[in-house]
Backbone atoms as SQL, in Angstrom:
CREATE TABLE atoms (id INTEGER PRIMARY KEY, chain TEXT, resi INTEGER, resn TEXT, atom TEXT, x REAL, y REAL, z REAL);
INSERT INTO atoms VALUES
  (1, 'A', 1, 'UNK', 'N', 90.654, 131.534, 97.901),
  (2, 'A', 1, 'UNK', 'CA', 89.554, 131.180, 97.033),
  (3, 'A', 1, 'UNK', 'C', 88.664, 130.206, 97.774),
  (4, 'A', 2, 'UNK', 'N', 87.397, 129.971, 97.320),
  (5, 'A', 2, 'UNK', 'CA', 86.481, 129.466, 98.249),
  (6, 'A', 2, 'UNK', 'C', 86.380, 128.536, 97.452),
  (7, 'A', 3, 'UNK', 'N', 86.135, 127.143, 97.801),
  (8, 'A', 3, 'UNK', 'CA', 85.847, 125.956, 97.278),
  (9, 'A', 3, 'UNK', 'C', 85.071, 125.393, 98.088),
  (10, 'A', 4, 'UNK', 'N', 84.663, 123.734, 97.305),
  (11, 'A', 4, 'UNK', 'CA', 83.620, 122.942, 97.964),
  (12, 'A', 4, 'UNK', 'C', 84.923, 121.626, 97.939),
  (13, 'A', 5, 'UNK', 'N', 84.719, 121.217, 99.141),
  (14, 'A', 5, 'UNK', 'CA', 85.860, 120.065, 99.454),
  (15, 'A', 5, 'UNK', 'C', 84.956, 119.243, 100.014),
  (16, 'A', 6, 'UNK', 'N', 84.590, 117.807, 99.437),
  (17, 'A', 6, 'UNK', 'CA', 83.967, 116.773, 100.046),
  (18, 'A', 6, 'UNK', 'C', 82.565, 116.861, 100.525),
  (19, 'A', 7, 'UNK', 'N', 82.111, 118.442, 99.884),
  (20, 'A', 7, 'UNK', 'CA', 80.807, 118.746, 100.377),
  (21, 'A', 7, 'UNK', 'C', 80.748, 119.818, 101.367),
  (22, 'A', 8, 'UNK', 'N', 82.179, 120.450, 101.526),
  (23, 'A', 8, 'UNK', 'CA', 82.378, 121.387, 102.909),
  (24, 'A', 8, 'UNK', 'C', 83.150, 122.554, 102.405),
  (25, 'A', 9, 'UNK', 'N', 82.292, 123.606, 102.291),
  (26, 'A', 9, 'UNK', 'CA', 83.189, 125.001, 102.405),
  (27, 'A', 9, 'UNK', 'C', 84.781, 124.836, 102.590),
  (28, 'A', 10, 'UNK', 'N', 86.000, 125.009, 101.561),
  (29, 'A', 10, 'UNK', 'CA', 86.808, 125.506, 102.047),
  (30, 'A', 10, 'UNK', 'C', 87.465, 126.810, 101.746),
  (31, 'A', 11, 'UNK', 'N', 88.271, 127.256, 102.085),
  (32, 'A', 11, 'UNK', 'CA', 89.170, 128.671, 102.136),
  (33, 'A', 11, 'UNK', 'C', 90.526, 127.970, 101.191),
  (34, 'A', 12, 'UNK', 'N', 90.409, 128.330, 100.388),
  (35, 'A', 12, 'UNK', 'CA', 92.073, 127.347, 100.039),
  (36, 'A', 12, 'UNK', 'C', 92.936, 128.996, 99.746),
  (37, 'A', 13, 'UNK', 'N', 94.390, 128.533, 100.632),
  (38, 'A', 13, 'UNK', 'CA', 95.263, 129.636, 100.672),
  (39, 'A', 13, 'UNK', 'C', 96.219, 129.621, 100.151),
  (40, 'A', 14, 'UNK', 'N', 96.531, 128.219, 99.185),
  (41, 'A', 14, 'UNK', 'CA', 97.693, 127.976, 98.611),
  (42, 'A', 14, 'UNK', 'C', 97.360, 128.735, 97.004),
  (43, 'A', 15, 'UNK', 'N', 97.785, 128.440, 96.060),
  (44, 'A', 15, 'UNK', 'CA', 98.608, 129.038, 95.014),
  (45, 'A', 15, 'UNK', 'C', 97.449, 128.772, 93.794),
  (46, 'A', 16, 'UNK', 'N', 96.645, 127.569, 94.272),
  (47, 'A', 16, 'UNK', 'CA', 95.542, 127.322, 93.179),
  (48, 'A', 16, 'UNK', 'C', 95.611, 126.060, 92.550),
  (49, 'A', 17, 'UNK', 'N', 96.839, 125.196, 93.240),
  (50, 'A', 17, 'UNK', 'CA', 97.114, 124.402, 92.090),
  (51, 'A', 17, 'UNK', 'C', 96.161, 122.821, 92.903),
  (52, 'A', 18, 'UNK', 'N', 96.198, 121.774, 92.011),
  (53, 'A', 18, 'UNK', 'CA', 95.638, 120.980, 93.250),
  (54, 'A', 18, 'UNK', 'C', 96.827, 120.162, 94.342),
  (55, 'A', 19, 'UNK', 'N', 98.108, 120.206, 93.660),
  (56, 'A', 19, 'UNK', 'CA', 99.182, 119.630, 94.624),
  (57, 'A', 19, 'UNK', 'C', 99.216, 120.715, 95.951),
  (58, 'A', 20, 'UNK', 'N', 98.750, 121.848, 95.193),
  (59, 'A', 20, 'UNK', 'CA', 99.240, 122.474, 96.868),
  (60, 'A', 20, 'UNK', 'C', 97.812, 122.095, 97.898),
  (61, 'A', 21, 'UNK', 'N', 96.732, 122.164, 97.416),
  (62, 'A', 21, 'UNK', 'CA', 95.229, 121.702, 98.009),
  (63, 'A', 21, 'UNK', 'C', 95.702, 120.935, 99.054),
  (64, 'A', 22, 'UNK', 'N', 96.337, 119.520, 97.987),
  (65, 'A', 22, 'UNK', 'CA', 96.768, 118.105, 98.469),
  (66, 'A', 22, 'UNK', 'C', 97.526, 118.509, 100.262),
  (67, 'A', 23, 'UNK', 'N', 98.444, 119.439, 100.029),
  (68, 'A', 23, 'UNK', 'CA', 99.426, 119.841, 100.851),
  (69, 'A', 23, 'UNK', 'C', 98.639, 120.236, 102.023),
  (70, 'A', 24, 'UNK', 'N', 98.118, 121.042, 101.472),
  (71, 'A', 24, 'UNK', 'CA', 96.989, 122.211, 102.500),
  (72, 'A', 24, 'UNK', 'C', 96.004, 121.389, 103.605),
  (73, 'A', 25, 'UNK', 'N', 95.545, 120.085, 102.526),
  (74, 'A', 25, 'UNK', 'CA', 94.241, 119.148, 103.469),
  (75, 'A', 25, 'UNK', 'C', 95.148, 117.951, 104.162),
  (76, 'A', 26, 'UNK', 'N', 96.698, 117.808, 103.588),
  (77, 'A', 26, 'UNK', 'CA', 97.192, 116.872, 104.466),
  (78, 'A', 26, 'UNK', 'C', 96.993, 115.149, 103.785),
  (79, 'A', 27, 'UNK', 'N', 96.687, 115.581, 103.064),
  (80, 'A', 27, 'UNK', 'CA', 96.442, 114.040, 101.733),
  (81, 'A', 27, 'UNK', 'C', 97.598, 113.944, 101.055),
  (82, 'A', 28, 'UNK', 'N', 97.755, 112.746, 101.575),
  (83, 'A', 28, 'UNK', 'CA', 99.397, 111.936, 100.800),
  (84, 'A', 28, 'UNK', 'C', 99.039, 111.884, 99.109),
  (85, 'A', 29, 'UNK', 'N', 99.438, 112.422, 98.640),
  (86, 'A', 29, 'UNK', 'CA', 98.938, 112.637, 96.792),
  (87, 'A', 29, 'UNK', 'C', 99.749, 111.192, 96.609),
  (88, 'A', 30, 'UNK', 'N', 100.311, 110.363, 96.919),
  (89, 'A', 30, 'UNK', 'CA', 100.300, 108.920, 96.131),
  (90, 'A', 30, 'UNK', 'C', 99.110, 108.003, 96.686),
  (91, 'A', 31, 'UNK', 'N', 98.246, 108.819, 97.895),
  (92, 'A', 31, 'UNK', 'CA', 97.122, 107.578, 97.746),
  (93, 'A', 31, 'UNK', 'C', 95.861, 108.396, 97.619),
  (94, 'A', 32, 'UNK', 'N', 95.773, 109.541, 96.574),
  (95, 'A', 32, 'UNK', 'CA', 94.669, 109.961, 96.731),
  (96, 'A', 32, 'UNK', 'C', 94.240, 110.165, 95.431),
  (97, 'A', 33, 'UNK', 'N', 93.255, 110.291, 94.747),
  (98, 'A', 33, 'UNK', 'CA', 92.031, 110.184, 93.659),
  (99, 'A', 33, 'UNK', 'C', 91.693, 111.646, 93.682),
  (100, 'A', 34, 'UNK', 'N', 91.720, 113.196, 92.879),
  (101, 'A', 34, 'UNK', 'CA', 90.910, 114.140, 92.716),
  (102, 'A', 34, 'UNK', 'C', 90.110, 114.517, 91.571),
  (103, 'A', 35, 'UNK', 'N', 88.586, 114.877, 91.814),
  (104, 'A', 35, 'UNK', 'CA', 87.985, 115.528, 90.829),
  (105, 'A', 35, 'UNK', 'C', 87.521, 116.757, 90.962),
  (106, 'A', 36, 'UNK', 'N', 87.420, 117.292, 89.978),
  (107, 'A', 36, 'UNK', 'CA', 87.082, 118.914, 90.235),
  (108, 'A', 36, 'UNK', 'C', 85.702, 118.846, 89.592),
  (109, 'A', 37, 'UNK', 'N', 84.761, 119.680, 89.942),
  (110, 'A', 37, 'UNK', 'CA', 83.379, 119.650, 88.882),
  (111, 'A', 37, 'UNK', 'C', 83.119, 118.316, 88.436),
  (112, 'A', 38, 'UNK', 'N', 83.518, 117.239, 89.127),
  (113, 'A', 38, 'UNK', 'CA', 83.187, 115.801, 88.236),
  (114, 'A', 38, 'UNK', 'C', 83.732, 115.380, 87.526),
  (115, 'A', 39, 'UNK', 'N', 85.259, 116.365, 87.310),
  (116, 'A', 39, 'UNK', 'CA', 85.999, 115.651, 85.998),
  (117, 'A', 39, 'UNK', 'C', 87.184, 115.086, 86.964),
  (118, 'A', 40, 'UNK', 'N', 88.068, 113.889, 86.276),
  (119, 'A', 40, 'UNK', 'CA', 88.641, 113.180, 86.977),
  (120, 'A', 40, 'UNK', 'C', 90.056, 114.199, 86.557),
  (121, 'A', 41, 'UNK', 'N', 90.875, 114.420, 87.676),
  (122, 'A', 41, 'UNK', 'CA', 91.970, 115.430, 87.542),
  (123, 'A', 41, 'UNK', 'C', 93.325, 114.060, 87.750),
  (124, 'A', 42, 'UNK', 'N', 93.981, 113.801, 86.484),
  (125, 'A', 42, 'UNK', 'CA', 95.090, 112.983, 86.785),
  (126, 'A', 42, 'UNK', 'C', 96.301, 113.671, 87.422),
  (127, 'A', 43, 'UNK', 'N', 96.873, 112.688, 87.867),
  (128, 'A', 43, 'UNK', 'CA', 98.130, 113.071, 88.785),
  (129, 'A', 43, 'UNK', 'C', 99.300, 114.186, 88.230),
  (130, 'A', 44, 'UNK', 'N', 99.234, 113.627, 87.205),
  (131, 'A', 44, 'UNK', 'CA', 100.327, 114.190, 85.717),
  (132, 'A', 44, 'UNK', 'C', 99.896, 115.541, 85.984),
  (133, 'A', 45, 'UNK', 'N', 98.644, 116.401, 86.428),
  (134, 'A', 45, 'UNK', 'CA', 98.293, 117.494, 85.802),
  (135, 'A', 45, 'UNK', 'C', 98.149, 118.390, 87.099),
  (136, 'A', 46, 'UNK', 'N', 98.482, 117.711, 88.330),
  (137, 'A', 46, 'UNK', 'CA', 98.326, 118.503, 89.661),
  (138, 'A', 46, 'UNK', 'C', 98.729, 119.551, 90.091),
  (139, 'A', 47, 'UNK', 'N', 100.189, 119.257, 89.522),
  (140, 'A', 47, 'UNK', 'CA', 100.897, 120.566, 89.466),
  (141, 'A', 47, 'UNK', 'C', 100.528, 121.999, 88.774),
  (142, 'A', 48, 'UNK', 'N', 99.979, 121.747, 87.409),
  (143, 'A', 48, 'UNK', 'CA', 99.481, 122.798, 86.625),
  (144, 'A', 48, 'UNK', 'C', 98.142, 123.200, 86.557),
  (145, 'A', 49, 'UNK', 'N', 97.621, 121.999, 86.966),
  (146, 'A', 49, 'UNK', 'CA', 95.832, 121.938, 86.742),
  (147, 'A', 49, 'UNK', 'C', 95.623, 122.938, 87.592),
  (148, 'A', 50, 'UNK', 'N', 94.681, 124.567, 87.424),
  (149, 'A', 50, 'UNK', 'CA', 94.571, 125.563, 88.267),
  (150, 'A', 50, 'UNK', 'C', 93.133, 125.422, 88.717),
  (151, 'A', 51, 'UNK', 'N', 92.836, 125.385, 89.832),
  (152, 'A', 51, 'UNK', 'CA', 91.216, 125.751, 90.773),
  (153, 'A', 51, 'UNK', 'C', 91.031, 126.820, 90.579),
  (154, 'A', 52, 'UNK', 'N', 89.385, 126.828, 90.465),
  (155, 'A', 52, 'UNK', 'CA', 88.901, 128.493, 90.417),
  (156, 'A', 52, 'UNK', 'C', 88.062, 128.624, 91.605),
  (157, 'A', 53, 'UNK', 'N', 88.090, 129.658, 91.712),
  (158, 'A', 53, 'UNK', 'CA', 86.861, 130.095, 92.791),
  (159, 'A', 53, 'UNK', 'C', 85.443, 129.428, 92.875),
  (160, 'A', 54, 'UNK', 'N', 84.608, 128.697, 93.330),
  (161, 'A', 54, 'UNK', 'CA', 83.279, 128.275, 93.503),
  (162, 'A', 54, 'UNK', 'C', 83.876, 126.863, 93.146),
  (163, 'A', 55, 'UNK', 'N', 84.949, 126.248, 92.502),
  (164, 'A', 55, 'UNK', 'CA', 85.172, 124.536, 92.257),
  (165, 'A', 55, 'UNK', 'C', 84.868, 123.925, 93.280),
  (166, 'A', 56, 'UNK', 'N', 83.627, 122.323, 92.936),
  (167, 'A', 56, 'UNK', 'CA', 83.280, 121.351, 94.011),
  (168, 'A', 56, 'UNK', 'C', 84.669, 120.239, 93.691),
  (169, 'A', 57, 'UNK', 'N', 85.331, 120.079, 94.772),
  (170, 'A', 57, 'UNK', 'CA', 86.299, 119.062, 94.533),
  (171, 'A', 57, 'UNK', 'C', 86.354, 118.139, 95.239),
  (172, 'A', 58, 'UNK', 'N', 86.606, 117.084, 94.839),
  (173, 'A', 58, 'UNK', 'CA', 86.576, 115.326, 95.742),
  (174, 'A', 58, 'UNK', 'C', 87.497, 114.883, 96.029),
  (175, 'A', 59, 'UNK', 'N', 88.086, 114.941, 97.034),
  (176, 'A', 59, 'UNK', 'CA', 89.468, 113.880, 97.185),
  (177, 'A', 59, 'UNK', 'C', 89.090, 112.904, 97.954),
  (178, 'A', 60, 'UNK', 'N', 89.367, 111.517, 97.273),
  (179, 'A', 60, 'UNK', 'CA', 89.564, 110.639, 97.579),
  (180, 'A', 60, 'UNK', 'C', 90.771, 109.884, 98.127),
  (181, 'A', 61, 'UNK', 'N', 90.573, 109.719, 99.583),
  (182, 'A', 61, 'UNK', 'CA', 91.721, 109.062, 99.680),
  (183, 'A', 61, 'UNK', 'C', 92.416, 107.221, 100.408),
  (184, 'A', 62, 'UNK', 'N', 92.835, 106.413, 99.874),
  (185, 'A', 62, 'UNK', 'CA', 92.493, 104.976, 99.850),
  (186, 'A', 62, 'UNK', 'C', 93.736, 105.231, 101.048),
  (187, 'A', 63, 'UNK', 'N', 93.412, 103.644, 101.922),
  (188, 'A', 63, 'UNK', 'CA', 93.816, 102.997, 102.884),
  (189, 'A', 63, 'UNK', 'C', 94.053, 102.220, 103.040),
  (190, 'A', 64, 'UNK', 'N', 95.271, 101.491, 103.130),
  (191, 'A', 64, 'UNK', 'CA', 95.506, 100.302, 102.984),
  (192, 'A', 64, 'UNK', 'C', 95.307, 99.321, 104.274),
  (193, 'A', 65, 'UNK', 'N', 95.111, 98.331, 104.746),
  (194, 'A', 65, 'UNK', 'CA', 94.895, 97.633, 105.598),
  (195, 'A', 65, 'UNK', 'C', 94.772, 95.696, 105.500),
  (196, 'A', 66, 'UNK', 'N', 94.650, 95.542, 107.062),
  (197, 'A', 66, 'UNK', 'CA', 94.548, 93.633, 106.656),
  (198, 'A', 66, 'UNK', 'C', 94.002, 93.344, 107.392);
């Protein structure tokens, strides 16, 4: 399915869900933030929450540092 990731064409080949996305782009899902279409997608729902074809999605992902 074709998506918009961060503003960039992607191909996503996993299953649809956003944990597998997570998997797919290499984003540690305990430090990352996703929205789909602008809506804020909680963690609770990653597993089930399904992507469709044409979804703009945002992952955010925080860094810790000192």
């Amino acid at each position: 399915m074709n998506l918009t990731i961060n503003g960039k064409s992607h191909e996503h080949t996993g299953n649809g869900s956003v944990i597998a996305l997570l998997g797919e782009l290499g984003a540690t899902p305990e430090h990352s933030a996703v929205t789909v279409n602008s809506n804020i997608i909680f963690s609770r729902d990653w597993k089930t929450f399904k992507l469709n074809n044409g979804d703009a999605v945002e992952v955010l992902t925080f860094v810790g540092g000192g």
